[in-house]
N, C-alpha and C positions, 0 to 999 in steps of 0.2 A: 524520546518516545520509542518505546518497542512494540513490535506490530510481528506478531510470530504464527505460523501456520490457521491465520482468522480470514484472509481476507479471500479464499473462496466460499464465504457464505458471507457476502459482504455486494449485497446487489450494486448501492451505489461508492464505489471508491474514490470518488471526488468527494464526498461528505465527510468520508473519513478523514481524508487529507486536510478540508477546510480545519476539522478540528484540532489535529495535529500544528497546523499553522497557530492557532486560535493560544492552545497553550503553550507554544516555544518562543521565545525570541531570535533576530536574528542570530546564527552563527549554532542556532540550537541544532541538536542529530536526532536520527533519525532511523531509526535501522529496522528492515521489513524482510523476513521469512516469507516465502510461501510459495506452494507448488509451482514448478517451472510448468509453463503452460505449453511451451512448445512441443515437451513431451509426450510421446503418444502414449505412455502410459498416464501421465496427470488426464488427455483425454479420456481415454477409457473409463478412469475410475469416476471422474467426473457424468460420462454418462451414467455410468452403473448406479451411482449414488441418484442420481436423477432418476431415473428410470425407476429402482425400488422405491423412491419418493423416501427416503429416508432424513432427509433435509436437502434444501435448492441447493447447489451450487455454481460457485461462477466462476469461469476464466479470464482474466483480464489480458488481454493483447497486448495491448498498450499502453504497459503501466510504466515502463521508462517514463512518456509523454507525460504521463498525468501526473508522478511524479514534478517532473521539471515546470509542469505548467500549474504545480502548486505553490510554487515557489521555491523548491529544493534545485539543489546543485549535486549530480550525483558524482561520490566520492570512488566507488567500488561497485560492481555486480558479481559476485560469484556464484556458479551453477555445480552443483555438488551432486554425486550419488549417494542414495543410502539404501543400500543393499542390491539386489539385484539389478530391478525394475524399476525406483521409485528416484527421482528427480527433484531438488530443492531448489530456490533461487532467494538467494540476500543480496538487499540494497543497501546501502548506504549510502546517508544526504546529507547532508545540511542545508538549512534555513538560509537561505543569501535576501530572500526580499520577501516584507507581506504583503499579497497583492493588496491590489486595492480595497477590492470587497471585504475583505479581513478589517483593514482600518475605518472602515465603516463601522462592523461590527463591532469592534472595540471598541468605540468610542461611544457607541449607543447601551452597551450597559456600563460605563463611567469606568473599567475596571483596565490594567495595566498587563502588558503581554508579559508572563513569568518564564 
């Protein structure tokens, strides 16, 4: 699954994840782009874009955790620049276990994790 510069206009990023879980199997990757939030410029522009109301966006804090508490095991984090002012962040995961709630859902529409 690749998940590339989306997930600041992604209110809830546990939903994401469930579904990422939903179509990998164990051992499946995973690899997530998207502004480093530490940055005080990903801040800024994040207000600025709020503020014009030009679409929400959101900063995720703690998406290491929400990551690992999706069930991934993270492989790499790399924080990059591009260009002056502007800050990226990729994860890489892999699928180690589906929680539980995932094998519910599985098995409630009969179908098999691809």
């Amino acid at each position: 699954v690749v998940i590339t510069n989306v997930l600041h206009y992604v209110p809830d990023v546990k939903q994401l994840f469930s579904e990422a879980v939903r179509v990998l199997r164990p051992g499946g990757r995973i690899a997530i782009t998207t502004w480093d939030e530490e940055a005080l410029s990903s801040r800024l522009r994040a207000a600025w874009i709020n503020w014009s109301r030009r679409a929400p966006v959101y900063l995720h804090f703690n998406l290491w955790t929400t990551i690992q508490c999706s069930g991934f095991r993270i492989i790499s984090v790399n924080t990059y620049s591009v260009g002056v002012c502007w800050k990226l962040k990729t994860f890489h995961a892999v699928l180690t276990d589906i929680p539980e709630s995932q094998h519910t859902n599985t098995e409630q529409l009969g179908t098999e994790q691809s």
